[in-house]
C-alpha positions in Angstrom: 25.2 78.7 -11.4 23.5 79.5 -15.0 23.0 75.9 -16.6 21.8 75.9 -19.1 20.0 79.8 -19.0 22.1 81.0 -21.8 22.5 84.3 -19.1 24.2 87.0 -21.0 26.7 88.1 -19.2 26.6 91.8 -20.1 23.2 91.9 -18.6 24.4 90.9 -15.2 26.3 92.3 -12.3 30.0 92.7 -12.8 30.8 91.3 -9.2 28.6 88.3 -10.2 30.2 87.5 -13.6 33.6 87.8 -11.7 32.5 85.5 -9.0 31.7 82.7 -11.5 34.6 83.7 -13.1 36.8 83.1 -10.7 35.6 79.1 -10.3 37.6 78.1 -13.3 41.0 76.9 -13.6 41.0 75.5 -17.1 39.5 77.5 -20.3 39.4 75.7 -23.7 38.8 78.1 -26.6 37.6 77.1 -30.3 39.7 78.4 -32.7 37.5 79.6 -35.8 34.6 82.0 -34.7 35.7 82.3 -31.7 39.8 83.8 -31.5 40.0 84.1 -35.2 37.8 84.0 -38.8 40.4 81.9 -41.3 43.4 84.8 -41.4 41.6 87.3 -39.5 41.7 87.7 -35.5 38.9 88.4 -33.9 38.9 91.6 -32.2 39.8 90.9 -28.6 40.1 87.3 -28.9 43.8 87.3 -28.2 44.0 90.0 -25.0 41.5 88.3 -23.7 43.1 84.4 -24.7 46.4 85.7 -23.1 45.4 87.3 -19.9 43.1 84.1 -18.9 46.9 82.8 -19.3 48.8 85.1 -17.5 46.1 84.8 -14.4 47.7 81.1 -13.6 44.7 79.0 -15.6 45.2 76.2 -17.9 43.9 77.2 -21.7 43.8 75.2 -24.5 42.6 75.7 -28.1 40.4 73.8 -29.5 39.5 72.8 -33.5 37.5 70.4 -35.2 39.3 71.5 -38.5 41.0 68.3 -39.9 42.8 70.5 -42.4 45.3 71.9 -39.7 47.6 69.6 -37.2 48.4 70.9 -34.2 51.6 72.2 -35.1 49.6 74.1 -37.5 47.3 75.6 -34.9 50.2 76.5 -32.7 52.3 78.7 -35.8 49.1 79.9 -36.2 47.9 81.2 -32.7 51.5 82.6 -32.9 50.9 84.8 -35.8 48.6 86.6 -33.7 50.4 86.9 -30.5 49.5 83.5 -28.7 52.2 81.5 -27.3 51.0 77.8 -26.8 52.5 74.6 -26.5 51.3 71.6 -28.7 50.1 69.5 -26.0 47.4 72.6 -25.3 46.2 72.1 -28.8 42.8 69.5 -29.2 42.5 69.0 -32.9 39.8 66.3 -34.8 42.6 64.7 -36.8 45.2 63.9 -34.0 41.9 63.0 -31.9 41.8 60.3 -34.8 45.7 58.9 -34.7 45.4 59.1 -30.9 42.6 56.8 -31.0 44.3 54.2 -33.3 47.2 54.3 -31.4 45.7 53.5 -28.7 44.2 50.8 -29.9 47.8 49.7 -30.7 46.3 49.8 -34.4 49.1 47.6 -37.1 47.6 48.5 -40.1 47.5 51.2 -42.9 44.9 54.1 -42.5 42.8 55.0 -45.7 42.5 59.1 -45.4 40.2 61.1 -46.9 41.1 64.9 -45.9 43.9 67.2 -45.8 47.3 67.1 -44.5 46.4 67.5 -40.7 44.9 64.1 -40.6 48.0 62.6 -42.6 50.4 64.6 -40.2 49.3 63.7 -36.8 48.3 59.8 -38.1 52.5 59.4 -38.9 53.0 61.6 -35.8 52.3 58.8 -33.6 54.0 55.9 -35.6 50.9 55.2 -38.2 51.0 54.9 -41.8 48.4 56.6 -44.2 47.8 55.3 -47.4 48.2 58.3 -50.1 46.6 58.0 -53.2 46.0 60.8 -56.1 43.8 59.9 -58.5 40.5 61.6 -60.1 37.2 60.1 -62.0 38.1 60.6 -65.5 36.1 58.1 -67.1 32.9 56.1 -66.6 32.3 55.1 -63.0 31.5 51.4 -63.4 35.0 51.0 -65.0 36.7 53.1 -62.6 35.2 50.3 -59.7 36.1 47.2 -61.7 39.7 48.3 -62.2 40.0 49.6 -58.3 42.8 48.0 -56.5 42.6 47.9 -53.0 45.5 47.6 -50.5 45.0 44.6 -48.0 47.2 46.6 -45.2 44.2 49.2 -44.9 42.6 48.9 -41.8 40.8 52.1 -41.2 39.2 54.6 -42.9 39.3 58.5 -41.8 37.2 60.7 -43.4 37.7 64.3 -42.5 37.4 67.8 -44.8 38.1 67.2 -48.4 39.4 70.2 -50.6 37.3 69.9 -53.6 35.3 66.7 -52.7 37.2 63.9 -54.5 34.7 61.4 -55.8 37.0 59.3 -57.0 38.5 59.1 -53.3 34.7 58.6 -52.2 33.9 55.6 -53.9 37.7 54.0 -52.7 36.4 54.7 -49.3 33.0 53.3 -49.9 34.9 50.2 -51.5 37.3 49.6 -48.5 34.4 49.9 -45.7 32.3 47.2 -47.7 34.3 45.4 -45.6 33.1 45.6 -41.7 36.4 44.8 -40.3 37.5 47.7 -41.4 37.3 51.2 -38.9 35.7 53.7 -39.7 36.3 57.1 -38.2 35.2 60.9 -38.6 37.1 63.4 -37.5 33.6 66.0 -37.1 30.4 66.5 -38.4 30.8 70.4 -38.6 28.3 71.3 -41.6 30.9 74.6 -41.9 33.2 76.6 -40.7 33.4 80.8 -40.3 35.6 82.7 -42.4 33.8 86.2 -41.6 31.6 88.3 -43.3 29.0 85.8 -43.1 31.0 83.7 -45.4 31.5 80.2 -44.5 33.9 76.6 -46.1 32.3 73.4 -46.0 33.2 71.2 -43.2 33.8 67.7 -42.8 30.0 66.4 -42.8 29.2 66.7 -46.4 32.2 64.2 -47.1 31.0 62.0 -44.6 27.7 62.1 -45.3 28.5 61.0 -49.0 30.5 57.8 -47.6 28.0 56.9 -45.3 25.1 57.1 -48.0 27.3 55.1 -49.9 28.3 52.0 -47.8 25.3 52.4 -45.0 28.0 52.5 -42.4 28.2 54.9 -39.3 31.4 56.4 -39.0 32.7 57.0 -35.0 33.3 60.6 -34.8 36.1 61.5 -32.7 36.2 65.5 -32.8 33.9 67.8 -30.7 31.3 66.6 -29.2 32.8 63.5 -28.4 34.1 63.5 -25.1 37.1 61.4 -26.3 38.4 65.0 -27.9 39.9 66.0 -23.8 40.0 62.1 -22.8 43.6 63.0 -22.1 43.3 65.8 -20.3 40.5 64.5 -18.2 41.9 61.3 -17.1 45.4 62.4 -16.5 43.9 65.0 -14.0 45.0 67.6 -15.8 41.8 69.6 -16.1 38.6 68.8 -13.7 34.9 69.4 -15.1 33.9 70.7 -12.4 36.7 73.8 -13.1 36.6 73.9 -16.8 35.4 76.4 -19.0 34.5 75.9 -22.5 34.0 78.8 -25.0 32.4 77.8 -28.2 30.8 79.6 -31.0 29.2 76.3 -32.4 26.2 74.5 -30.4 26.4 71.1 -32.1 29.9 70.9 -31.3 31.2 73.3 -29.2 28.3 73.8 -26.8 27.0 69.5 -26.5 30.3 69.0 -26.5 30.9 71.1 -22.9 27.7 69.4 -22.0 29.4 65.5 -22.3 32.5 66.5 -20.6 30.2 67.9 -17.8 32.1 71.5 -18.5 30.5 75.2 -18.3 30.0 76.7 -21.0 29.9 80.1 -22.9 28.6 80.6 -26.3 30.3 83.7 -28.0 28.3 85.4 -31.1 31.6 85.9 -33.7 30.9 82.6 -35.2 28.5 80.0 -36.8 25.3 80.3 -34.2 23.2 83.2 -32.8 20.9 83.8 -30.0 17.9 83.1 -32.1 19.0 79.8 -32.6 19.3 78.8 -28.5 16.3 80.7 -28.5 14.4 78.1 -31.3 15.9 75.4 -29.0 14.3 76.4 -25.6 11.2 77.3 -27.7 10.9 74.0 -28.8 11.0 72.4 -25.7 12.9 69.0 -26.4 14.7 67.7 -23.7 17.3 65.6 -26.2 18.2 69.4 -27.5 18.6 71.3 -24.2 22.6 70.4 -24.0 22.6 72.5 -27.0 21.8 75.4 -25.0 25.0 77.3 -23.4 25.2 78.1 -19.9 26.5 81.8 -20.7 26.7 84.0 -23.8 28.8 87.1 -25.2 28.6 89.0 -28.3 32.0 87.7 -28.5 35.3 86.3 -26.5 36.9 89.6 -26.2 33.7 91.3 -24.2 34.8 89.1 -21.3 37.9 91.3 -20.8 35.6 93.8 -19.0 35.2 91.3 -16.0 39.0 90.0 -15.8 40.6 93.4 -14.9 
């Protein structure tokens, strides 16, 4: 019905907006910018979460926040009044171990991130290599003297607290090697914290290991389809009947686009209206799944239309 149009829903007929609406029987939500900033809810993010819950539909959270598992997400959705399971949780990092496991992968994984990735990899049977060490003297002796573990067969790069060069150039070292995978868990340049504050995502880590080994790392978080593979081909949730709610357009909103979702871009978070706006402007056909089907201010304005 709005492909594409980036309609804003407050501008339309009530009836109309309820009539669309009514067509979906799924709903996945991001997480940051659009139900909550870091420790902060955002205001009507959860009434609105719950009662697309209590009507019968299917919701999910979504993140492409390596740093939290999904038993993370799901103690934190309940600290602000959201009761979810973990298998309604779609996080970068278990988007990773569910992709080596699948594969049947043997080996060790190499991480570079937090404890998310680490969690969900031994979740599912696989072992990460751990290593703690810093660059504390020059570099070229630091590579000479690098030991490398001959179980590693992946790397996965996700968000690095405090961007560990040291960690860098091991992970540059052990994808030297081609036979070795290596995955992303998102390219998110950043994520909302509120008050126009933003942390650095994922992509400045892997942008610094692929500068450094000329390797192209296979992204597994939003947009990659592969994030609701699950869902999708156990029938759980249909495309045709799935909404996705996003505050980000490279992920969030392209993502909705390659799952063949609808899609609603809510204002609480990293992009704005003058950004879709930029896009249509420009006129290039390989952007336009960057431009939302439907927009809010944020998630909680659609409470107006579910009563």
């Amino acid at each position: 019905m709005f492909k594409q149009t980036c309609s804003d829903l407050t501008k339309l007929p009530k009836q109309r907006v309820r009539q669309w609406l009514s067509s979906f029987e799924s709903v996945i939500c991001d997480a940051d910018g659009v139900l909550w900033h870091f420790a902060k809810e955002i205001e009507g993010a959860v009434e609105t979460y719950n009662h697309l819950k209590s009507t019968g539909r299917n919701t999910f959270i979504a993140t492409n926040n390596s740093e939290t598992s999904r038993k993370d997400v799901v103690n934190k959705a309940k600290s602000f009044g959201i009761q979810i399971e973990e298998e309604s949780v779609l996080t970068s990092s278990y988007s990773c171990a569910n992709f080596l496991a699948t594969k049947k992968f043997q080996k060790k994984a190499f991480v570079m991130g937090e404890n998310g990735i680490h969690y969900e990899l031994e979740n599912l049977g696989i072992c990460s290599a751990k290593v703690s060490e810093t660059l504390e003297r020059p570099i070229h002796e630091f590579v000479a003297d690098l030991k490398l573990d001959p179980d590693v067969g992946a790397v996965v790069v996700g968000r690095d607290e405090g961007f560990n060069m040291a960690k860098v150039v091991r992970a540059g070292t052990y994808l030297l090697n081609p036979s070795i995978l290596f995955l992303g868990t998102c390219l998110d340049a950043a994520y909302p914290i509120g008050n126009n504050r933003v942390i650095v995502g994922a992509a400045a880590t892997l942008a610094a290991v692929k500068a450094f080994t000329g390797r192209k790392p296979l992204v597994l978080g939003k947009p990659n389809p592969w994030m609701a593979a699950s869902l999708l081909h156990s029938g759980v949730i249909k495309p045709e009947t799935t909404l996705m709610v996003g505050d980000t357009l490279e992920t969030d909103i392209r993502f909705s686009a390659n799952c063949k979702f609808q899609s609603l871009m809510v204002g609480s978070g990293v992009n704005s209206l003058k950004d879709v706006q930029k896009i249509v402007e420009e006129g290039d056909p390989k952007k336009m799944d960057l431009v939302p089907d439907t927009y809010l201010p944020s998630f909680g304005h659609l409470m107006e239309f579910l009563g």
